[in-house]
C-alpha positions in Angstrom: 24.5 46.9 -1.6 21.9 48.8 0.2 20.0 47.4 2.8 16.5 47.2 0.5 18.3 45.1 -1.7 19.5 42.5 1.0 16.0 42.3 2.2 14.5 41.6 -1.5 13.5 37.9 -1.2 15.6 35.7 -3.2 13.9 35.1 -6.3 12.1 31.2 -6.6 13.6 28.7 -8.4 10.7 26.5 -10.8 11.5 23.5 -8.6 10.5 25.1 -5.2 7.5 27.3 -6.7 6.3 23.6 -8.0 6.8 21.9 -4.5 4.7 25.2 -2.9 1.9 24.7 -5.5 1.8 21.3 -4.5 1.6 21.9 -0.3 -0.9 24.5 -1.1 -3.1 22.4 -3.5 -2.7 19.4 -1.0 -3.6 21.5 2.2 -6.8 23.0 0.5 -8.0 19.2 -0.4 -10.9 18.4 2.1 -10.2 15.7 4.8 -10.2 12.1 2.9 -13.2 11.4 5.2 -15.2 14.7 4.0 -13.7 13.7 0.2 -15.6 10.5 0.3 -18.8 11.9 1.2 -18.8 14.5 -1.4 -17.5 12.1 -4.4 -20.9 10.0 -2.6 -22.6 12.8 -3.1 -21.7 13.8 -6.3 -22.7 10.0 -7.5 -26.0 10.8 -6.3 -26.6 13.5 -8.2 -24.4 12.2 -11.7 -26.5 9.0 -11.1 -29.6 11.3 -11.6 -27.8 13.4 -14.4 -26.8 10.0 -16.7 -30.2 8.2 -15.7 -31.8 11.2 -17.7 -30.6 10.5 -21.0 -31.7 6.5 -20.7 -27.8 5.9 -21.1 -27.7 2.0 -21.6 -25.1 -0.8 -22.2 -25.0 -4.0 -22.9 -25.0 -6.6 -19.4 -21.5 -8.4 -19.9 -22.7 -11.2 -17.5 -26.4 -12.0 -19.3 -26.0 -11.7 -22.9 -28.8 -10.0 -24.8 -30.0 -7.9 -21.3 -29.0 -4.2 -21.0 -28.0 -2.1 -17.9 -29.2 1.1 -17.3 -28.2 3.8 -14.8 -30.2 3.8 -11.4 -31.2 7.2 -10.1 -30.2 7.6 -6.9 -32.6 10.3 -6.1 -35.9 8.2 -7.5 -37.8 7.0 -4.7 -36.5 3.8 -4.9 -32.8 5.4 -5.0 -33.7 7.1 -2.2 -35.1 4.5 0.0 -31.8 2.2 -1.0 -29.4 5.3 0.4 -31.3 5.6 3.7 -31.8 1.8 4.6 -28.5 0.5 3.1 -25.8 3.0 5.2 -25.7 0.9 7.8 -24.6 -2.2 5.7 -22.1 -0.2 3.4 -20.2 0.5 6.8 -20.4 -3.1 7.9 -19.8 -4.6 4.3 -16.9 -2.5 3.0 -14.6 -5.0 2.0 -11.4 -3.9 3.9 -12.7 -2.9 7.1 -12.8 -6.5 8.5 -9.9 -7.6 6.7 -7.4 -4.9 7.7 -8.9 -4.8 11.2 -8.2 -8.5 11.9 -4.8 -8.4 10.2 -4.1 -6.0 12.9 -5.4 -7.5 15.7 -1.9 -10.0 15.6 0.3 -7.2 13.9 -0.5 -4.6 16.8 0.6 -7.6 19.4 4.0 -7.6 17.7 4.3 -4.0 17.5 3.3 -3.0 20.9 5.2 -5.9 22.3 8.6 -4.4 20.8 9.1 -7.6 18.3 8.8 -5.3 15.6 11.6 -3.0 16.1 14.2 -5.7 18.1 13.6 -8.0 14.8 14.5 -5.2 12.7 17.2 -3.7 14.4 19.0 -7.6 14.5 18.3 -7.9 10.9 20.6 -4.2 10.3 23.1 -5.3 13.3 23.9 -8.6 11.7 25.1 -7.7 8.4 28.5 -6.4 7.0 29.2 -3.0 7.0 30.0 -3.1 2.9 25.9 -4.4 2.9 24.8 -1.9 5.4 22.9 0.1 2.6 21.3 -2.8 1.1 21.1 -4.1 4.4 18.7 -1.2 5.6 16.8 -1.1 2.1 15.4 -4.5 2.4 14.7 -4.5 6.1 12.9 -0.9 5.4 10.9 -2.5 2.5 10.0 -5.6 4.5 8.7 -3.2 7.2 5.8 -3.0 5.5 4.7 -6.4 7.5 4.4 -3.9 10.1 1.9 -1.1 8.4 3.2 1.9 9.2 5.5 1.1 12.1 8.6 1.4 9.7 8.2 4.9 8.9 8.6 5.6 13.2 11.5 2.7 13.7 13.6 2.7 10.5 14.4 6.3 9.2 15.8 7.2 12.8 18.0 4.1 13.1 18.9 4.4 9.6 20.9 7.6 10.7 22.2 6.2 13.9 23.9 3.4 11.7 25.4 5.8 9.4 26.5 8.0 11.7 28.0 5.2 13.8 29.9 4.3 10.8 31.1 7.5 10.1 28.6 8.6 7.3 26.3 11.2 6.7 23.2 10.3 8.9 21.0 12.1 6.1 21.7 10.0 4.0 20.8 6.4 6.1 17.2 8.3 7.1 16.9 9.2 3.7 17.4 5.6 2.3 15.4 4.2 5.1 12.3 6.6 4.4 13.1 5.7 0.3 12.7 1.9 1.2 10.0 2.3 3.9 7.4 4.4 1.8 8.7 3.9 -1.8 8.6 0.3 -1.3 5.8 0.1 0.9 3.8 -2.4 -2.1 6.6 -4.7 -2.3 7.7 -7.3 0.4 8.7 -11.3 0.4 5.6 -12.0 2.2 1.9 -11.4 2.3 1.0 -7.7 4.2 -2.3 -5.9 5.5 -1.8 -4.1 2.2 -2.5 -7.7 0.2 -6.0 -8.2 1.2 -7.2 -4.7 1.8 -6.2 -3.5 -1.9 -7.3 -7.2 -3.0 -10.9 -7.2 -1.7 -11.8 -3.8 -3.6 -10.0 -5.3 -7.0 -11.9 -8.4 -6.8 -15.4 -6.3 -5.8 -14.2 -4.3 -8.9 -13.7 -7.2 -11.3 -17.1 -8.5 -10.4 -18.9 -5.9 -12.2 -17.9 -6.8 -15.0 -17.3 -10.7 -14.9 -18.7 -12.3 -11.1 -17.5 -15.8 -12.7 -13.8 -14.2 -13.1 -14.1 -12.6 -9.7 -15.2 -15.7 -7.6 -11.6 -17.4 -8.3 -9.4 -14.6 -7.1 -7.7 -14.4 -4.3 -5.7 -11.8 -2.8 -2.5 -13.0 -3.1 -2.9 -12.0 -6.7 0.6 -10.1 -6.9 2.2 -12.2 -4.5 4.7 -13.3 -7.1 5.5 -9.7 -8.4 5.9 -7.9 -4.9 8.6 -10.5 -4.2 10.9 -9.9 -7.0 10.0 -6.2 -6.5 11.6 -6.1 -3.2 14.4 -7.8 -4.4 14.4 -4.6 -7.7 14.4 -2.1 -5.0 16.7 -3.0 -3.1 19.1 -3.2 -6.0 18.5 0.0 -7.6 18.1 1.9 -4.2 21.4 0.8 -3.2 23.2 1.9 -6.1 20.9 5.3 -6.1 21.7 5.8 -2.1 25.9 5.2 -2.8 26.2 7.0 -6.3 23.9 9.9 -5.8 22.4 11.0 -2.4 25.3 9.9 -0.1 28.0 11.6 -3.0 25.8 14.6 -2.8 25.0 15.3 1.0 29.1 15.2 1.2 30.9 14.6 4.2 28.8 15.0 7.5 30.4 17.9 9.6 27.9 18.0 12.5 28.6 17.8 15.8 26.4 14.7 16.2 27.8 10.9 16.4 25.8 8.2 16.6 25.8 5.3 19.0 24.2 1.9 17.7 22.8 0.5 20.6 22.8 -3.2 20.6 20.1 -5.7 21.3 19.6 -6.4 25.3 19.9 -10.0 26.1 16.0 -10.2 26.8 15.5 -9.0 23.0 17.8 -11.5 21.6 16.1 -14.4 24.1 12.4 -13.3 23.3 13.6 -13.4 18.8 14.5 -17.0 19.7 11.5 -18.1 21.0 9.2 -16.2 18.7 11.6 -17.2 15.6 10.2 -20.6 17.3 7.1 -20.3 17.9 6.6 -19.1 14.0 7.9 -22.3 12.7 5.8 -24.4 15.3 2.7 -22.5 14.3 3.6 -22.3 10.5 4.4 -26.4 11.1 1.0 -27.0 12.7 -1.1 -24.5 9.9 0.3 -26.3 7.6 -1.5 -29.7 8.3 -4.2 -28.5 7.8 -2.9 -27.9 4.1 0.1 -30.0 2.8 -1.7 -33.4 3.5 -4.4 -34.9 1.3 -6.3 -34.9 4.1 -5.6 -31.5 5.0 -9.6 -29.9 5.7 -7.9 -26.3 4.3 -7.1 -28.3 0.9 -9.5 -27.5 -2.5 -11.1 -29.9 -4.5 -9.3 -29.3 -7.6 -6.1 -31.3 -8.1 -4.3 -29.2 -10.2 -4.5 -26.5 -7.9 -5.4 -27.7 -4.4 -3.5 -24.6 -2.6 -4.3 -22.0 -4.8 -7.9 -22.8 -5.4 -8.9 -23.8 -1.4 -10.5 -22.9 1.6 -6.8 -21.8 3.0 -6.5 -19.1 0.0 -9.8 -18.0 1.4 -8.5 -17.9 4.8 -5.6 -16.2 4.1 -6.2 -13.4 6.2 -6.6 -15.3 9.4 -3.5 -17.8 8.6 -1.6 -13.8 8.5 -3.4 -13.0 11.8 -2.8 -16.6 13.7 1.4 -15.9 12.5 2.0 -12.2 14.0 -0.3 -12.8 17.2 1.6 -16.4 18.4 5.2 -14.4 18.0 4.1 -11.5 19.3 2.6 -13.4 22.5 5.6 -15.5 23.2 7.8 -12.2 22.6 6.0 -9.9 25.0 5.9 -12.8 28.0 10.0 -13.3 27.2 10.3 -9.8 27.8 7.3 -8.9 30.5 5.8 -7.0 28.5 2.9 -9.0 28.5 2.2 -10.6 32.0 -1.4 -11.6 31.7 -4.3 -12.1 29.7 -5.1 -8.2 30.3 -2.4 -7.3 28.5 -2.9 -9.0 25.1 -6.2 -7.7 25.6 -4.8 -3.9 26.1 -2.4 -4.4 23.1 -4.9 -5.4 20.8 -7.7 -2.7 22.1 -4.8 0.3 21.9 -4.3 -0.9 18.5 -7.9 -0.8 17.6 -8.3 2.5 18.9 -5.0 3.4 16.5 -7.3 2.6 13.8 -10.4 4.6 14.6 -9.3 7.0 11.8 -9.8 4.2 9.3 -13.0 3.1 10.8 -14.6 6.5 10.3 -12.8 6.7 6.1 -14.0 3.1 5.8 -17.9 4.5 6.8 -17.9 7.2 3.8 -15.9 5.6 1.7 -18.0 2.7 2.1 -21.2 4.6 0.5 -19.3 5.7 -2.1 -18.4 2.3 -3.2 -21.4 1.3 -2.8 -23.5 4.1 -4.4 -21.2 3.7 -7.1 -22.4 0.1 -7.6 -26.0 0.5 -7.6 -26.1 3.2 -9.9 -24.3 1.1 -12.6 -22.2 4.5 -13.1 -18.9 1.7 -12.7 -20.5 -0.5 -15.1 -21.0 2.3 -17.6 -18.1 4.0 -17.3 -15.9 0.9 -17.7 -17.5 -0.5 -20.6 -17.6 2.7 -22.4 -14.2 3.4 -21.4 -12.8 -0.1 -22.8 -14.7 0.8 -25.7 -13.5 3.8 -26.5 -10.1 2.9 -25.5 -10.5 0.5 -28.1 -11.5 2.6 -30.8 -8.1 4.2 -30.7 -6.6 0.7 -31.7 -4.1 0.9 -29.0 -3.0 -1.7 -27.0 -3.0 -1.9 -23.1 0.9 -0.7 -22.8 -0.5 2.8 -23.3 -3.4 2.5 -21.0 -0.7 1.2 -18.5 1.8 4.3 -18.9 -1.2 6.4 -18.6 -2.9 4.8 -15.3 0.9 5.3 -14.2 1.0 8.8 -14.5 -2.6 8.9 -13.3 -1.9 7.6 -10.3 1.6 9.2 -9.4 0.1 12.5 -9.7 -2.8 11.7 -7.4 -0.6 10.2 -5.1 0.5 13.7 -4.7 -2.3 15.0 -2.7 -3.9 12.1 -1.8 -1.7 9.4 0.6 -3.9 6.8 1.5 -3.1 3.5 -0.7 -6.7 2.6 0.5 -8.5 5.6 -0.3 -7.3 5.7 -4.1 -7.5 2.8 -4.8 -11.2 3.2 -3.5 -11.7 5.6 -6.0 -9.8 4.3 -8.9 -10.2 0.3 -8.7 -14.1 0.5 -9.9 -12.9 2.7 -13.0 -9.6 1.3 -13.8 -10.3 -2.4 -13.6 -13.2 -2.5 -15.6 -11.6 -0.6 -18.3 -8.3 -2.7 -17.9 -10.1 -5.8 -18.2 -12.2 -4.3 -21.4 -8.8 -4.0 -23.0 -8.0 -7.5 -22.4 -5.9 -7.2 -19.4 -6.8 -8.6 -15.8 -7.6 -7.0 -12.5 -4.5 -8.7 -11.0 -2.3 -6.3 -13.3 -4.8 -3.4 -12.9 -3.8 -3.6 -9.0 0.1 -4.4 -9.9 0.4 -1.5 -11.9 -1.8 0.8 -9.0 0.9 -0.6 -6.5 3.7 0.6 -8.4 2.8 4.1 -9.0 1.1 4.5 -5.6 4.2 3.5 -3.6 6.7 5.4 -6.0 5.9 8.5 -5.5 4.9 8.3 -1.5 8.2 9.7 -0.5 7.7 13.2 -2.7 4.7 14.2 -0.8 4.0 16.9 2.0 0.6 15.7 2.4 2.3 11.8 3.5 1.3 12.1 7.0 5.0 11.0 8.1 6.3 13.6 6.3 6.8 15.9 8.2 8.1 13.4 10.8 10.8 12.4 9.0 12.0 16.3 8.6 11.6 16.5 12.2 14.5 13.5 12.5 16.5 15.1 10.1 16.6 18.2 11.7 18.7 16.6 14.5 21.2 16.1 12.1 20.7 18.9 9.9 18.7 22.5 11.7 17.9 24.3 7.8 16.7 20.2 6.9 12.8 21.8 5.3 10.6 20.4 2.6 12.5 21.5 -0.6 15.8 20.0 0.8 14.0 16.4 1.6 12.2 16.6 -1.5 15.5 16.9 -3.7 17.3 14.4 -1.6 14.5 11.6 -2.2 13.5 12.7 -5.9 16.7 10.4 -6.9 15.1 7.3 -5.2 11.5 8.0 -6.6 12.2 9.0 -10.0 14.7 5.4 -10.3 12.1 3.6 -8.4 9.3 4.2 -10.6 11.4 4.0 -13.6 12.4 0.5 -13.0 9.7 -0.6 -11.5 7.7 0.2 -14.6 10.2 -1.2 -16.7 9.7 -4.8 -14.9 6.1 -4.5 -15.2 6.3 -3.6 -18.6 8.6 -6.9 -18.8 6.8 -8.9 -16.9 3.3 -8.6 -19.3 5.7 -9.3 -22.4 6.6 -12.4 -20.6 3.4 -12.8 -19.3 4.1 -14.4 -16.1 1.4 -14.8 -13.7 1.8 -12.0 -11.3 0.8 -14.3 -8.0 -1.1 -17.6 -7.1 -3.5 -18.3 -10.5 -3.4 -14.6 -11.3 -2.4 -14.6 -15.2 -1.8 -10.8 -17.3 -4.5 -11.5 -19.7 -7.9 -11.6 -19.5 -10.6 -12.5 -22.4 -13.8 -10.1 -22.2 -15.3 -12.1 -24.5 
């Protein structure tokens, strides 16, 4: 063999000249910041377009009344761009909600709850359940935001390689349950009300009525048994194919699983404590008939009440007491100042959101005053229905739809900014409700998370492998997590697809169906 020959490139494989189209694709994608002002931008100017041809439909809130497209660059479109910015940044559903959320949840990250809490949950289970062990504590992580992604995958390899197995393959089930199951969870997350808010602004469009008596625990029901799906399948997918096909570890490095220091253990007690104490004392103002937080209706006096309301607070009031009594266990908070720090560092973690949630917010809200959602949705149901199809295929299709997308665009927040004033208008035309429009968004947006180059903890996670593994790169963490993803969204679409034959309510008074007429 010559020596031009053992310099010719190797030849790519169709797998890795799909994973290079998709970095490259992904890479030349503006930032999501710049993407919401042009897709703004581009309503301006399609809400001038449409407005042209007098493009009409009939107002599904006042019979008899029609809706017609606003042009955004008429004089009065015009003066509504210029004097409404300011209040599309301060009115975008999610930026208070997620912001307040994380006002407790940054305590009980920065405070070192998070990660002594998760690393007793692993530590305390038997080694036969280690894998399921690390699934469900990787999926619950979600409590957390995005803290999983830095805490789990790296401890997930020091377990396995303490017990002798491949480390690869504990980061790789860690990062499966971390980002593929980043929409499921026993309990309520940041995720609930920031994706709730924009499907309930979507859903009023089309029905206010409908709307006014969500909440956004409206997949509360679903995420639970999701986590416990997940954890299942992962399992079995992490023993019987990724572990099996990593082989037998022959690196030099050995883990050492370093145990909980008798300050961590003392500060879980008292904020295990202080949760019930706090959850006992919330729920006064509930659980009695005299409770203040309590609805009027007695069929429903939880689910339809101030408290579901107030949901979002009861979350912050439950990480920021724990996370208090934690950090002066440990001395990590000493005074008032320091609380004060915690919570300002993590508000200055979030400034990247703040800035998305200023263009994204005047794209929602162009969007809205244009009637372009109103139109599109109502055509869309109706052609939709001219196929005489029912909503299984619509649901397949927003699948795929959203999988792909997921590809080149990470943030849950972002899409479903983009996708919940099309999608749930046309779901709820076909007779289905926004609470499945957002369950079926959550599956195929968390699925998929772990295939992605453009996840920003991607490349992260290849820099922790690489300890374990120096030739780890992007087509080797790929293949070793397609296994998970492709399982995940299998049966996770197959339980939804269950569920709606069933026709469970997905959370709290959140039914499948949904009458248009």
């Amino acid at each position: 063999m010559n020596e031009e020959t053992e310099k010719k490139p190797r030849k790519k494989g169709l797998f890795q000249r799909f994973l290079d189209f998709v970095e490259k694709t992904g890479n030349n994608l503006p930032h999501p910041v710049t993407l919401f002002a042009l897709l703004a931008l581009i309503v301006i100017l399609a809400s001038a377009i449409v407005s042209s041809f007098n493009v009409s439909v009939d107002d599904p809130v006042n019979s008899g009344e029609s809706v017609e497209v606003l042009n955004l660059l008429s004089g009065e479109g015009i003066t509504y761009i210029f004097s409404s910015m300011v209040d599309n940044f301060i009115n975008f559903a999610p930026l208070g909600v997620v912001l307040a959320t994380m006002i407790g949840i940054g305590v009980c990250e920065r405070t070192g709850l998070i990660n002594a809490g998760l690393k007793a949950f692993v530590l305390s289970i038997p080694n036969r359940l280690i894998t399921a062990g690390l699934l469900f504590a990787a999926i619950m992580s979600s409590v957390a935001t995005d803290a999983g992604y830095v805490v789990l995958p790296p401890l997930g390899a020091v377990i396995y390689a303490a017990l002798g197995r491949h480390p690869i393959a504990g980061l790789a089930t860690a990062f499966a349950g971390v980002s593929g199951g980043f929409s499921a969870n026993l309990i309520l997350t940041s995720i609930d009300p920031m994706l709730g808010q924009m499907t309930i602004n979507a859903a009023a469009t089309m029905d206010p009525a409908y709307a006014d008596q969500m909440n956004v625990a409206m997949n509360w029901w679903f995420i639970i048994a999701s986590t416990i799906l997940l954890t299942i399948v992962g399992t079995i997918v992490s023993e019987k194919i990724v572990e099996p096909r990593l082989g037998e570890y022959k690196g030099d490095y050995r883990g050492d699983l370093e145990r909980l220091k008798p300050v961590e253990k003392k500060g879980l007690l008292y904020s295990v404590i202080s949760v019930a104490v706090t959850a006992g004392v919330l729920s006064l103002l509930i659980l009695p008939e005299w409770g203040p937080m309590r609805g009027d209706d007695p069929e429903m006096p939880i689910v339809m009440s101030p408290f579901m309301d107030s949901l979002v607070v009861f979350i912050l009031i439950l990480f920021l007491v724990p996370g208090i009594v934690y950090g002066i266990v440990t001395k990590e908070i000493r005074s008032d100042k320091d609380v004060a720090k915690q919570m300002s560092d993590t508000m200055a973690s979030m400034g990247m959101f703040i800035v998305l949630a200023f263009t994204a917010g005047q794209f929602v809200a162009f969007f809205n005053e244009s009637n372009l959602d109103l139109v599109l949705g109502i055509y869309g149901g109706e052609f939709l229905t001219s196929l005489n199809i029912d909503g299984l295929p619509v649901v397949i299709g927003f699948i795929i739809v959203t999988a792909t997308l997921n590809m080149f665009i990470g943030s849950a927040s972002a899409k479903w900014a983009m996708m919940a004033p099309i999608f749930v208008p046309i779901m709820m035309q076909t007779g289905y409700s926004p609470e499945l429009a957002q369950a079926v968004y959550r599956v195929s947006d968390s699925a998929t998370n772990m295939l992605t180059p453009l996840l920003p903890y991607f490349a992260m996670i290849i820099a922790f492998a690489q300890k374990y593994d120096r030739k780890m790169g992007i087509g080797t963490l790929i293949s070793t997590m397609f296994p998970f993803s492709i399982f995940f969204l299998i049966s996770w679409t197959i339980m939804l697809i269950v569920w709606m034959f069933l026709g469970l309510d997905l959370g709290p008074n959140a039914p499948i169906y949904y009458d248009p007429s």
